[in-house]
Every structure is written in structure tokens, then in C-alpha cells.
N, C-alpha and C positions, 0 to 999 in steps of 0.2 A: 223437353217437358217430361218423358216417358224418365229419364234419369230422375229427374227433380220429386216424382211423383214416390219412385221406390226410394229415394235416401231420405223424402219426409216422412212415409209411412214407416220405417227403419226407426228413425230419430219417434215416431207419434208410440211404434209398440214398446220401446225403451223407458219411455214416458208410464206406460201404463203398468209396467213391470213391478214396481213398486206398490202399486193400488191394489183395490180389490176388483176391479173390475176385468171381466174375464177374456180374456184377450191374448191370442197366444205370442209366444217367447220370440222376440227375432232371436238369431244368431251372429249371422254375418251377411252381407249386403254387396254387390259389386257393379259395377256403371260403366256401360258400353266406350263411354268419352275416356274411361281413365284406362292408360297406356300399360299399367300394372296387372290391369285384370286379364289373366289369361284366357279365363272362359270362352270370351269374347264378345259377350251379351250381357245385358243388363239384368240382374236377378238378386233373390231375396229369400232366405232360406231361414225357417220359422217353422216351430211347434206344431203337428198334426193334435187335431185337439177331438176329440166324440160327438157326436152327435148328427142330425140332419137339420136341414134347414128349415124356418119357421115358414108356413103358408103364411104367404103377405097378406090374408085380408084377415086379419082379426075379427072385423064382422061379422063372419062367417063361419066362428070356434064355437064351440060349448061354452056355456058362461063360466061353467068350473074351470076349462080352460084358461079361458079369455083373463081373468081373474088373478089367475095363479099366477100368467104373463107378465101383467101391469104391474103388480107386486115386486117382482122380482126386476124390471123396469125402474119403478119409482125407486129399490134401492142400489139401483148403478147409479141412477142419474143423482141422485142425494149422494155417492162416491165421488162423484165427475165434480159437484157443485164445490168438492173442499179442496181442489188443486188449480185455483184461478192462474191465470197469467196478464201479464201488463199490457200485451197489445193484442188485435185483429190477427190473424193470419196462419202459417200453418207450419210446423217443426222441421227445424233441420240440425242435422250432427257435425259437431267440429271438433276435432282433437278430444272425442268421449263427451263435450256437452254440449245440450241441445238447446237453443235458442228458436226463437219466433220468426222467421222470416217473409219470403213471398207467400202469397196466397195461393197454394193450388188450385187449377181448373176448377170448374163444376162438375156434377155426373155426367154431365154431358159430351164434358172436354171442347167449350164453346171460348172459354176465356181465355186471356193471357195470363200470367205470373203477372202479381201486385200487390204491392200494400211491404210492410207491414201497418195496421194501421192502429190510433189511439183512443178513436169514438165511434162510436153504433155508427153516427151520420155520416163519416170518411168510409168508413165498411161500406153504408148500402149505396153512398153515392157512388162511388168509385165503378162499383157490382153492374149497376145504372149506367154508366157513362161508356161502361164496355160494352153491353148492349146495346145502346144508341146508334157506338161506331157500325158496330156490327150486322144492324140494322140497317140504316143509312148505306151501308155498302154493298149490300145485298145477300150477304153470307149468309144470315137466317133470317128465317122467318118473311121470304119471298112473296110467300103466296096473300100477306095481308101485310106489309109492312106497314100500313099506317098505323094501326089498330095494337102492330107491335111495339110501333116508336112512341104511340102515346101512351101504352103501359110502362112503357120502361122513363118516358120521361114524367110521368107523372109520379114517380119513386122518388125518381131525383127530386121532385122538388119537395114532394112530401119528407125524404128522408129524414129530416133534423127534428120532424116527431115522432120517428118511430122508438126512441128510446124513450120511456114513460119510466122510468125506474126513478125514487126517492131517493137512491144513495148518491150519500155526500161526499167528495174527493174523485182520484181519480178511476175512469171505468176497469172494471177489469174483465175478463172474459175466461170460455171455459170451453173444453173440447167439445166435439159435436162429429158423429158420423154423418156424414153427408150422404149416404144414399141408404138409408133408415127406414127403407121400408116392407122388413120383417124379414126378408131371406136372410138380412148378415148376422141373424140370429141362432146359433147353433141348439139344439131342443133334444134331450135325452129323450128315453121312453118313460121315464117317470115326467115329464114336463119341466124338468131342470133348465135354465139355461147354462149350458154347459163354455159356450165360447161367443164372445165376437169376430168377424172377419171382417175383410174387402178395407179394411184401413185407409188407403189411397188416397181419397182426396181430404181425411180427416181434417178439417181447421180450428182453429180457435176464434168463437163468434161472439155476438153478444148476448147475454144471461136470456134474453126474451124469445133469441133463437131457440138457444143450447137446454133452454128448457122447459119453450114453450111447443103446439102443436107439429108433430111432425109426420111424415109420412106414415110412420108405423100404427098414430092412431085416424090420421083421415081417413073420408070415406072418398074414395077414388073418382066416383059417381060426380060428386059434387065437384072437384078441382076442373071436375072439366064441363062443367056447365054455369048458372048463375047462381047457382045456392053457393049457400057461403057458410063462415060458422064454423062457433065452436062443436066438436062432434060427439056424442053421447060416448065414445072410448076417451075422445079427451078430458072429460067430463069423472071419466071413472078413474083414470088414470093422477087424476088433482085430487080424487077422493081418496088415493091409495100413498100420494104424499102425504098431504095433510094429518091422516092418520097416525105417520109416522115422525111426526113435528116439523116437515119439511113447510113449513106456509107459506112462505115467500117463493118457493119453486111451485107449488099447486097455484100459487097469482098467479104465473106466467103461464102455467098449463090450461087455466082457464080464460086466460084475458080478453087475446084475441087470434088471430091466422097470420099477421101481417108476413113474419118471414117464409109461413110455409108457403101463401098465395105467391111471395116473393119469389122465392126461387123456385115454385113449380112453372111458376110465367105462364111462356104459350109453346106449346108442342108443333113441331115441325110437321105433325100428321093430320091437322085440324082444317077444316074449310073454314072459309070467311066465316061463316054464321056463326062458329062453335068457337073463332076468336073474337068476335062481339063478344059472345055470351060472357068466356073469360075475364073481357075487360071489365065488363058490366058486374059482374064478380069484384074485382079487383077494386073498383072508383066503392062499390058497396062496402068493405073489406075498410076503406080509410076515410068510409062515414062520408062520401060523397050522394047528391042528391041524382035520382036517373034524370038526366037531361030530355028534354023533350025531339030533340034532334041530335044522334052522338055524333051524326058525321060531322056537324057544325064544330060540336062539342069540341071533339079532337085537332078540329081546322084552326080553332081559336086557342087552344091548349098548345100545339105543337107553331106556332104561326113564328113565333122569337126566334125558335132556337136554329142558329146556321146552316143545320144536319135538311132540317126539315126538305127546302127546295129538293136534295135528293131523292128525297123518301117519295114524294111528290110525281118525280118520274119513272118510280119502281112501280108505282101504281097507277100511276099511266097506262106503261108497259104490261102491267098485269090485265087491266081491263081491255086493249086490244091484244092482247094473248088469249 
């Protein structure tokens, strides 16, 4: 995977080479598996570019700051919005051209390689279905699997609405940093954004991902408790599209959370009560009603699916633990 990761981000900066957006230059790329490379290690040798990196809580900027940020924000992502691609997933290089391929991991490095994929719904089911394994088996999310199995299967089944878009034909999608929030932003002393970094698990996602709410303008507070919501930077951030004729990208920035609640999930560091909370977030998030009992809730939600009996015994096991 560590191979697949450097020759997609290689193939994702080559991509961006072209554009305007700030992103520095690969050069040459080399991969511990190929018998050629004498180095001996996997590596990736690319453009030293200025600046430091952006404090991650935007919250917590000067408004002139904060401002000048979004701005400069809205017009990458209005760059990103003119170079769509046909399917889900994340770039790779062949013979000089770069095509669409598996999906690199999460931030997390929790997934397998998958996809390439053709609809939002294949995307978030897929996303879904690897965490279930994952779940079910005990790999993550130990310490409450049930609470994990029924966020992750109540995606699955929701998935086939989370694409609300009007457009006609087939979907097409658009690059996306995946770990976006605010350090891979390189910041002069004038408040320039001078570079992006950390490219690695860059993929190509669906428009409501790629340019709706994401970590850069949540409030960190709220992902991990029951507040939910669009957040006053995301708010600002649709105001600084719009501005700029962007409307149909400001829809998505104001819409809803769905893919950021998505892929922030549930954190490996959390006790039972604070992955209730989450869920309870999440069921709110896809306009679900609070149940008057969630343990039922979830018993009755997760009750079909095959995985479940496992899940069943991890939390057995947890509660005489």
C-alpha cells in the first residue's frame, strides 16, 4: 500500500501541474517492489515550496485572517471544480498517463485498495461495507462495536441518497485532499497561500464531498459530540463562492455534513458515551428521528445483516472486560 500511496500522489501532483492550484512540482518517484530502483526504498522527490503551515482551527484566526483564507479557498476549489473525471477513486501513472484507479486508504490507513468506482452510491457503499468487515472483526473500533457497526451500516443503507445533485448524464467527480484540515496549507507572512502538501491519499470523490463541508471549516468540538451542522466558516466559505459566481459549489458548501460526518466516523480514542453521542450526530445528520431507546434502535437496525451475530460477541466480550 505504502508503494501505491507514493505513485498515486506522483500521478495526483502531475495532475495538478497544469492547474492553478498550488501544489508543488513532483519530479521523479521510485518503489521499493521495483527491482530497478537502486535506492532501495520507496520515495518521491518534489518542489520545496515557502511558507508554514496553516493553524488548523480557523475558528480561532482574526476575522481578517480567517477571510483572506476562505477566499483564497473558494478560488482553488472553483479551479478543482473545472478538471472533473469519470469515475470514484484515486490516480495512478502508466507509460506518462494518468488514469483513475483503486482508491487509496483513508487518513487513517484503516481501508483496503478499491473501487474504481461510477456513482456517489458504489463510493459510499463500498467505504461502508469495509468498515462493517472491519468492525465485525474486531480491527477497529473495539471498544463499542455495536454503536460502530450500526453507523457504518446505516450509511450503507442510506448511501443511494446521499447524492442529491440535479445533474443529468453521467456523474462525474473531482479531486479532494483528504486530510484537509488546515495544516496541508502552506501560509506566507503576507497570508498568501503559497503551497498545498501531504497529497497521499488524494482521491476523486463526489461534487458534494469535494466541495461540500470539510475539516478545514468544522468545528472540531461538534464532530465529536451531538451537535451537528452546517458551521458558521462553512457558511462563510459559500458566501466567498457565491460571490464569485461559483453557486452551485456554495449549494454544496452549505447543504449539508453528510460526507464530512462520513468519513470523520468514530475515533478510536472515544469511550462508549462519546460514540453514542457521535451516532446520535450521524442518525441527526441523515434527518433521522432520536429513538426513545437507541440500544433497541440499533438491535433492530443491525438485526439482518450476517456481520451482526459477530459484533454481538465483541460486545459481550467488552462488557465482561
Amino acid at each position: 500500500m505504502v508503494d501505491y500511496f507514493i505513485a498515486s500522489e506522483y500521478a495526483t501532483l502531475k495532475f495538478l501541474e497544469p492547474t492553478k492550484v498550488p501544489a508543488p512540482k513532483a519530479f521523479e518517484f521510485g518503489l521499493a517492489s521495483d527491482k530497478d530502483n537502486t535506492v532501495g526504498v520507496s520515495y518521491l522527490l518534489m518542489e520545496c515550496l515557502p511558507g508554514t503551515p496553516l493553524d488548523s482551527d480557523l475558528l480561532g484566526a482574526e476575522p481578517e485572517q480567517q477571510q483572506s483564507i476562505l477566499a483564497q479557498v473558494a478560488e482553488i476549489l472553483i479551479e478543482i471544480s473545472k478538471h472533473p473525471v469519470p469515475l470514484a477513486g484515486s490516480l495512478i501513472s502508466k507509460d506518462n498517463q494518468n488514469s483513475v484507479s483503486k482508491m487509496a486508504s483513508n487518513r487513517f490507513v484503516q481501508l483496503n485498495l478499491s473501487g474504481p468506482f461510477s456513482s456517489t452510491t458504489d463510493y459510499f457503499a463500498a467505504i461502508s461495507d469495509q468498515y462493517l468487515d472491519l468492525v465485525a472483526d474486531g480491527q477497529v473500533h473495539s471498544k463499542y462495536p455495536a454503536e460502530a457497526f450500526a453507523f457504518y451500516l446505516l450509511a450503507r443503507n442510506e448511501a443511494r441518497n446521499f447524492n442529491r445533485s440535479d445533474a443529468v448524464g453521467p456523474e462525474e467527480f473531482f479531486l479532494k485532499h483528504v486530510d484537509d484540515k488546515g495544516d496541508h496549507l502552506l501560509i506566507n507572512d503576507q497570508g498568501t497561500i503559497t503551497g498545498i502538501i501531504d497529497w497521499q491519499f488524494a482521491r476523486f470523490v463526489p461534487a458534494m464531498e469535494a466541495f461540500g463541508p470539510s475539516y478545514l471549516t468544522a468545528n472540531l468540538d461538534w464532530l465529536y459530540s451531538s451537535n451537528t451542522g452546517v458551521t458558521e466558516i462553512d457558511s462563510q466559505l459559500a458566501t466567498e463562492l457565491r460571490q464569485r459566481g461559483a453557486d452551485k459549489l456554495a449549494g454544496y458548501m452549505e447543504s449539508n455534513e453528510i460526507a464530512r460526518r462520513f468519513h470523520h466516523g468514530l475515533s478510536e480514542d472515544l469511550i462508549k458515551s462519546e460514540a453514542r453521542e457521535i451516532l446520535e450526530a450521524w442518525r441527526k445528520t441523515l434527518g433521522k428521528l432520536t429513538p426513545s431507546d437507541l440500544d433497541l434502535w440499533i438491535a433492530e437496525t443491525c438485526d439482518k445483516d450476517p456481520r451482526w451475530e459477530k459484533v454481538q460477541r465483541l460486545s459481550q466480550f467488552c462488557k465482561e472486560g
